[in-house]
N, C-alpha and C positions, 0 to 999 in steps of 0.2 A: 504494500500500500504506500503510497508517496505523498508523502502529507508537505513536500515543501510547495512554499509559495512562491511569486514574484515582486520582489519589492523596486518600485523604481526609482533610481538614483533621484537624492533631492536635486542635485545640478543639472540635471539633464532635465527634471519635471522643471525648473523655474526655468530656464530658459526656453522650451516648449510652452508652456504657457505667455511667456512674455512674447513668442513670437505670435502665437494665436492673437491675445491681443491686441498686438500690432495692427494684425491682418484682419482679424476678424470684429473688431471692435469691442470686445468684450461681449457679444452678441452670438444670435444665433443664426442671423443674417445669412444670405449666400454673398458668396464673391465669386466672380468668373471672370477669369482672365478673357482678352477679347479672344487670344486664340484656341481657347476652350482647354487650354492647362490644366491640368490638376494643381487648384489651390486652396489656403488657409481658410474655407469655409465655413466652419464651427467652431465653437471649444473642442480640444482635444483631436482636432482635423487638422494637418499641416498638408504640405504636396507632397509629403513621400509616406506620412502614417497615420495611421486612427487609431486613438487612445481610448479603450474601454479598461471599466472595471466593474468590480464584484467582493461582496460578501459572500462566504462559503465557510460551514463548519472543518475548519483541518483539524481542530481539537472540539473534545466535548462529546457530547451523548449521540450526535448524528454522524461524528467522523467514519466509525466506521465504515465504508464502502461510500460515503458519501465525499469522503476528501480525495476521494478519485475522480472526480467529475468536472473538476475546474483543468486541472493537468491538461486531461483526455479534450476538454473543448480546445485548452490553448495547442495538442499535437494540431487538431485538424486546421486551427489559424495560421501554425509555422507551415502545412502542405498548403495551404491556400498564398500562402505570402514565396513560397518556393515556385509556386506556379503562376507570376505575376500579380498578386493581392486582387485587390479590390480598387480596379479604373487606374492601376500601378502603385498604389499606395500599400501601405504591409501596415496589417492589423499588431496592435501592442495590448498584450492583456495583462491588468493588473488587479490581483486578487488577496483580500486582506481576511484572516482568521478573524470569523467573531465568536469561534464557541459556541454557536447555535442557542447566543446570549443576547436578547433584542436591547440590552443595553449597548452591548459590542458594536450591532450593528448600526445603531445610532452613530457610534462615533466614526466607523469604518467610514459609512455611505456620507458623513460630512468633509469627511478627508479625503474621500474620490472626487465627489464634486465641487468643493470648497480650495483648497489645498492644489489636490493634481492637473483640476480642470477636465477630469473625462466627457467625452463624447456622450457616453450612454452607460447607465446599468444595466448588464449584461448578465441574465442568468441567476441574480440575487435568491442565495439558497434559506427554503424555510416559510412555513407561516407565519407562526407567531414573531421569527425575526424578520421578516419583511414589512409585517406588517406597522413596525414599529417606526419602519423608514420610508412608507410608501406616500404617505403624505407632504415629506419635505421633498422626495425628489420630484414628485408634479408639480409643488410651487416653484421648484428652481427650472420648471420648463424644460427638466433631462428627459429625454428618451428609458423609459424604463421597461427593458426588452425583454420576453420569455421566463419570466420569475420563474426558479426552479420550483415550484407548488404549483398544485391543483386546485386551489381554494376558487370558490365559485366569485370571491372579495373581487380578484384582480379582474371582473368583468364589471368592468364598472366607470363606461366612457364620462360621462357628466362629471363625476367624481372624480377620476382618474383617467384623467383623457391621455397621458401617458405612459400609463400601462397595459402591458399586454402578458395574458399567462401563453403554455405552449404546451404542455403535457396534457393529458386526458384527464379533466378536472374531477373532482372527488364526487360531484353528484351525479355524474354521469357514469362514472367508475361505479358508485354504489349501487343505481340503477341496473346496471350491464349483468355485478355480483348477485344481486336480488333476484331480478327473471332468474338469472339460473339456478339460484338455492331451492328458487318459487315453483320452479319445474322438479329438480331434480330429487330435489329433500320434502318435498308434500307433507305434512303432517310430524314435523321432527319440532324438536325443541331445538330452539335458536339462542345464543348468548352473543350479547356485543362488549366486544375489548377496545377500548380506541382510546385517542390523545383526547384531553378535554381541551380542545381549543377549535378553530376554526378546520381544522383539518379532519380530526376525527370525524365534530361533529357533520359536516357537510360528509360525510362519507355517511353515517347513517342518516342524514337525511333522505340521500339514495337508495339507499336500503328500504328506509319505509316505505317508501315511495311500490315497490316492489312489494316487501316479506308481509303476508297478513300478521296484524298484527298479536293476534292471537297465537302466533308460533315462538313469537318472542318474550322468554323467560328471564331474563336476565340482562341489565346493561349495564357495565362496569369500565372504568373509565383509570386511566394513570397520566401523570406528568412529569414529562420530563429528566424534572429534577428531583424524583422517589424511586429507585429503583427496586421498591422493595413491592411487589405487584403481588404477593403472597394471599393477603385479602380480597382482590378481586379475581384471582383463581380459583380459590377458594369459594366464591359466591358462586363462582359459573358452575362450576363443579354442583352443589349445592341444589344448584336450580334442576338438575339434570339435563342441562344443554347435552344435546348430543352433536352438534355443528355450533363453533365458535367462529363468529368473525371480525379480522383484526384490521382495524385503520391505526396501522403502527407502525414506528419507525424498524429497522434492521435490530437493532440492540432489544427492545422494545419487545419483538416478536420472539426472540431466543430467550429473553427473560422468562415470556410465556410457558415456550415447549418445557423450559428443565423446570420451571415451578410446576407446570401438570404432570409429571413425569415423575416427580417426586411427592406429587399428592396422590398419583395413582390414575390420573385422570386423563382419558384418550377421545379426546372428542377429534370430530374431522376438520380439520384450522382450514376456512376460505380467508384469505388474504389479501389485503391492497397491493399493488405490486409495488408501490412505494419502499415495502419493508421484505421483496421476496427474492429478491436476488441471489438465487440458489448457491453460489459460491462466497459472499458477502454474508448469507444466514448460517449456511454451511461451520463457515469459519467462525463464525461469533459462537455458536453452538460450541464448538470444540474448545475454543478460549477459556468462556466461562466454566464449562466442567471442568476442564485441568485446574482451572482455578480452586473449583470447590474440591480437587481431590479426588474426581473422576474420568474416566476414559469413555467420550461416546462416537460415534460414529456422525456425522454432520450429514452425510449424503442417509444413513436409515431415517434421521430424525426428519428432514425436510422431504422424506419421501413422502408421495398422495398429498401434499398441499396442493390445493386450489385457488390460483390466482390469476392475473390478466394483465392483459400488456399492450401497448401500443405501438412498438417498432417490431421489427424483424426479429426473432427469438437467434439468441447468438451462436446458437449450435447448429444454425439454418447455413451450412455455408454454400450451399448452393443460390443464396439470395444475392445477387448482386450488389447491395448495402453493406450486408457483413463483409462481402470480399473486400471494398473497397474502404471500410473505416477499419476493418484487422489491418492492409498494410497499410495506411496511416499508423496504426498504433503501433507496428513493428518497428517502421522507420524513427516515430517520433515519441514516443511512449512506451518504452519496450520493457522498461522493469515493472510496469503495474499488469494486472493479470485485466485479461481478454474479458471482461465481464459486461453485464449490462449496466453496472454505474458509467462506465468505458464509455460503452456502445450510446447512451446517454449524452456523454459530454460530448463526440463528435458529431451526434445528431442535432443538437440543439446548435451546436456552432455555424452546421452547414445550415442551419434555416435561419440565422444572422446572419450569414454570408449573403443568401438569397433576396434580404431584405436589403440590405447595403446596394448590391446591384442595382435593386429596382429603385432607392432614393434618389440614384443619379450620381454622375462627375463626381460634381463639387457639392454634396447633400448640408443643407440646414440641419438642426435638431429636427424640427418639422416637417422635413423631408422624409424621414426615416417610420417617422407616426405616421405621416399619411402612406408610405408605401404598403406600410401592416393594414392600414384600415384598407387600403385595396384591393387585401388578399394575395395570400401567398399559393405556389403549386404545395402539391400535397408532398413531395421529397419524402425521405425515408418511412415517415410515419406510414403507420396501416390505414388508416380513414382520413378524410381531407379533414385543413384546418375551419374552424369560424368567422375567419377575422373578419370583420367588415366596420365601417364607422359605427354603428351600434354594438357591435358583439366583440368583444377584447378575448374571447376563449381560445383555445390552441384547437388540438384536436382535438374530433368528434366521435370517437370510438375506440374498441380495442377487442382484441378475441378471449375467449378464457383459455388458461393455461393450466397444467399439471406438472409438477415438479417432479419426475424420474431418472434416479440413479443423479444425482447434480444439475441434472439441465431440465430447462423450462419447455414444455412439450405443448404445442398449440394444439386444441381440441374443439374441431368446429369452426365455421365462418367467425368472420370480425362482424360486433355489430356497431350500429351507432344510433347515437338517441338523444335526446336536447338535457338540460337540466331542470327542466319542469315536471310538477306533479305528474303530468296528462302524459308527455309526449312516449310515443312506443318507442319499445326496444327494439328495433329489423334487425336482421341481416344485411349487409353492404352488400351493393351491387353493381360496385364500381370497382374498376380493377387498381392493384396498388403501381406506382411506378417505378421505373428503374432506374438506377444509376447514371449517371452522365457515365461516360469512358474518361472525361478528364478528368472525373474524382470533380469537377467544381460546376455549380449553376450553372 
C-alpha cells in the first residue's frame, strides 16, 4: 500500500501562482492569446501545467485500501502528460492527508485553494470530510470535480453549482442492493450495519426504498471513531437477521466479519462496494486477526459476499479498461497491488481528463463546470453518467457482484435507476464502451 503523498515545493507554488496572477488576474477569466496559444487562463492554469489538488485519507480509519486511490489517479495523469497532456499542458496533482478528519480537511482544502492556488478539487475523498469543505470551495468559485463519495448531498446544483459526485451514488446503490435482497431473500430477516452519517444513511435510504419493510429487524449503526462494533453485532445477531447489510467502510466491514465470527454469528453480508474490495477486505481480515492472536484465511472469510460495482471487475482482463489502466499501473504505479481502489483512481482520472478536453484550450474555472453540466461519454464506467445542468450525479448504475476465491464475480446485467422513491430498477440496454487505443479521450 503506498501511503506517500505529493507535496509541492513552497518556491515553485509562489512563483506559479505569482505568474497566474500576473496573467490571469487573480481571476477566473479566460485569456487567449491571439494565436490560440496555450495560456495563463485560470488559477493554477499556466501554458505548460494544470494545478489540481485533493484531500485523501493516507492515515486514519479509511486508509486502508483507500490511500491507494490518489497515487493510482496521479499514475494515469503522468501516462496522460507522457502522451502530450491536456491541449500540451501536463496535469500537477497535489494531495494532502486529512485523516479522514473533516477538521483536516478544512485546513487541507484552505491550503489548496488559498495558499497553492489550484485549479480544481479533484477527487476530495469522504462524506463527512467533504462535506465539511464543500461549502467554502463553491464560495471560492473552485471547480469541485468527482468527490470521491456517493452521497446523494453532492447533487445539488443551486446549492453547489460546483460540485459534481462520479461514482454510483449511495441511493441508487441501495436501490440496485434492495431489488435484489427483495427478489432473492423473500421472507428473510434483514439487519442494517452502516456509518451514521450521510453515507450510511443515504445507503438505506435505498434500501427502503426496495426491502418491505417488514423484513427489516434490526438497524445498527457505528462511527468512525469507535471501533468497538461488539454491541451492534450483537443486536443483529439478537434480532435473528439472517442477511446483514453493510454501508461501511473497508476497516468497518472486517471489524464486522471477526466480531460475528466470534459471536458465532453467520449471516449472509450484502455489501456496499465502497467497503468490498476483495483484496483490500481480504487483507484487513488477516491484519486484525494476527493482531488479536489468530490465523484466518481473508479469501474463506470474504467468500459469498454480495456486493456491486460500477466499473469493469478487475479480474475481467479480457475488458479493454482493465488492459489498459493495469499497464498504466505497471508502468507508473507498480508497487501498489492491481486492485479496485487502483482501478478507481485511474478511472476517475480519465473522466477528469475527459472533462478538461471538453472545457477547451485555455479553460476558465467555469469552463470546466459547464463542460460536466454538458455531459460527459460514458468511459470506463458500466452505465452512463447524469450530468446535466440540473443533475451533478456520476453514474447511473452498476451490476451485483459475488466475491469468489478473492475476486469480484459479476452476476447478471448492470442495472440502472434514479434516486427516487418511485423510479425502477431495469436492466441497461445500452452497451458499455471501449477503450481509446491511445489509453487517452
Amino acid at each position: 500500500m503506498n501511503k506517500s503523498h505529493r507535496v509541492r515545493p513552497l518556491a515553485f507554488v509562489a512563483t506559479a501562482v505569482a505568474a497566474a496572477m500576473i496573467a490571469a488576474g487573480c481571476s477566473s477569466g479566460s485569456s487567449t492569446s491571439s494565436s490560440g496559444a496555450a495560456t495563463a487562463s485560470a488559477p493554477g492554469i499556466t501554458a505548460t501545467q494544470i494545478l489540481i489538488g485533493s484531500h485523501q485519507p493516507l492515515t486514519g480509519p479509511a486508509a486502508p485500501g483507500y490511500s491507494e486511490i490518489a497515487p493510482a489517479a496521479n499514475a494515469y495523469f503522468q501516462y496522460v502528460n507522457a502522451h502530450g497532456g491536456i491541449y500540451g499542458r501536463k496535469i500537477k496533482y497535489t494531495y494532502l492527508d486529512d485523516g479522514y478528519d473533516p477538521s483536516k480537511t478544512v485546513s487541507d482544502v484552505h491550503q489548496l485553494i488559498l495558499q497553492d492556488s489550484v485549479y480544481a478539487i479533484f477527487n476530495g475523498l469522504g462524506t463527512p470530510t467533504h462535506l465539511a469543505a464543500v461549502s467554502f470551495i463553491n464560495s471560492s468559485k473552485v471547480p469541485d470535480v468527482f468527490v470521491a463519495s456517493g452521497c446523494d448531498c453532492w447533487n445539488d446544483p443551486s446549492k453547489y453549482p460546483n460540485t459534481f459526485g462520479w461514482q454510483l451514488d449511495y441511493i441508487r446503490e441501495g436501490k440496485i442492493l434492495g431489488a435484489y435482497i427483495k427478489k432473492h431473500f423473500a421472507g428473510k430477516k434483514i439487519g442494517y450495519f452502516y456509518q451514521n452519517d450521510e453515507f450510511g444513511q443515504d445507503g438505506v435510504k435505498g434500501l427502503d426504498y426496495e426491502i418491505p419493510s417488514s423484513q427489516v429487524v434490526s438497524r445498527q449503526t457505528y462511527v468512525p471513531t469507535n471501533v468497538n462494533v461488539g454491541p451492534a453485532v450483537a443486536a443483529l445477531k439478537a434480532s435473528g437477521a439472517q442477511v446483514v447489510v453493510s454501508f461501511a467502510i473497508p476497516a468497518f466491514n472486517a471489524l464486522f466479519k471477526l466480531t460475528s465470527l466470534k459471536l458465532g454469528f453467520s449471516p449472509t453480508l450484502v455489501a456496499s462496494n465502497v467497503g468490498t474490495d476483495p483484496l483490500t477486505l481480504g487483507g484487513l481480515l488477516e491484519a486484525y486477526a494476527k493482531q488479536a492472536g489468530a490465523t484466518v484465511s481473508g479469501n474463506a472469510l470474504t467468500q459469498g459476499i454480495i456486493t456491486d460495482y460500477y466499473l469493469p471487475a478487475v479480474g475481467n482482463t479480457g475488458n479493454s479498461w482493465i488492459a489498459l489502466f493495469k499497464k498504466v499501473h505497471d508502468t507508473y504505479d507498480p508497487k501498489a497491488p492491481f486492485d479496485g481502489n487502483v482501478l478507481y483512481g485511474e478511472a476517475v482520472a480519465y473522466a477528469f481528463v475527459q472533462a478538461m478536453m471538453k472545457a477547451g484550450k485555455n479553460p476558465t474555472r467555469a469552463a470546466l463546470v459547464s463542460a460536466i453540466n454538458a455531459g460527459l461519454p460514458q468511459g470506463p464506467a458500466v452505465a452512463p453518467y447524469a450530468y446535466s445542468a440540473t443533475n451533478h450525479d456520476g453514474v447511473t448504475g452498476g451490476y451485483i457482484g459475488m466475491i469468489k476465491n478473492g475476486a469480484l464475480v459479476q452476476q447478471g446485467p448492470v442495472y440502472v435507476t434514479d434516486a427516487t422513491p418511485t423510479g425502477a430498477v431495469t436492466a441497461y440496454t445500452g452497451s458499455e464502451q471501449t477503450a481509446p487505443a491511445s489509453g487517452m479521450p
